[in-house]
C-alpha positions in Angstrom: -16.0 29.4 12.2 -15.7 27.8 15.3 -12.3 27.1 17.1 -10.9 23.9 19.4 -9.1 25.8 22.4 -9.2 22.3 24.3 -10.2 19.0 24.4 -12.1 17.1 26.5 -15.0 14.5 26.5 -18.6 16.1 26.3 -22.0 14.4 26.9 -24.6 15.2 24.5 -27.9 14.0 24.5 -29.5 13.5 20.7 -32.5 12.4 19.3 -31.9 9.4 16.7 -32.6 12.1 13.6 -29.7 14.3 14.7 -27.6 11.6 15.3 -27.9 10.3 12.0 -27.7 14.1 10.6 -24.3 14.0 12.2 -23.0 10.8 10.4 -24.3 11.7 7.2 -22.2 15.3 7.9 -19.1 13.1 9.2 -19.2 11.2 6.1 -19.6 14.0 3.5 -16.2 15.7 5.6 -14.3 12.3 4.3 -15.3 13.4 0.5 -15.7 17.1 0.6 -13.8 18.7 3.2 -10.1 19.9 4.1 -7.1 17.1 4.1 -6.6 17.9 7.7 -10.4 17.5 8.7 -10.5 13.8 7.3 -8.7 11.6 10.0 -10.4 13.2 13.1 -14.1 12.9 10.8 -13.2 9.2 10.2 -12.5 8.5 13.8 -15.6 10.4 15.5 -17.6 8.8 13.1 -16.0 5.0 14.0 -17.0 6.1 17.7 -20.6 6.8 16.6 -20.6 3.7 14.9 -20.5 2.0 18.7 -23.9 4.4 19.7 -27.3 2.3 18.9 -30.0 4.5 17.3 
């Protein structure tokens, strides 16, 4: 498992199917996933929300 020693902003480039593999995975964090995971889920996924595909 993968862990967060800092943060910072990180540019990515994606193709529109990965993008949208990513909400779909952001969204099933929100029903599925640790308490503490929920919040940060919700707000990266309101900041994809702003990226056209």
């Amino acid at each position: 498992m993968a862990t967060v020693k800092s943060v910072g902003t990180v540019d990515v480039e994606l193709s529109v199917s990965e993008l949208e593999l990513i909400r779909r995975a952001l969204r099933l964090v929100n029903h599925f996933g640790e308490l503490d995971d929920c919040d940060p889920a919700r707000e990266l996924l309101a900041d994809l929300a702003e990226v056209r595909s």
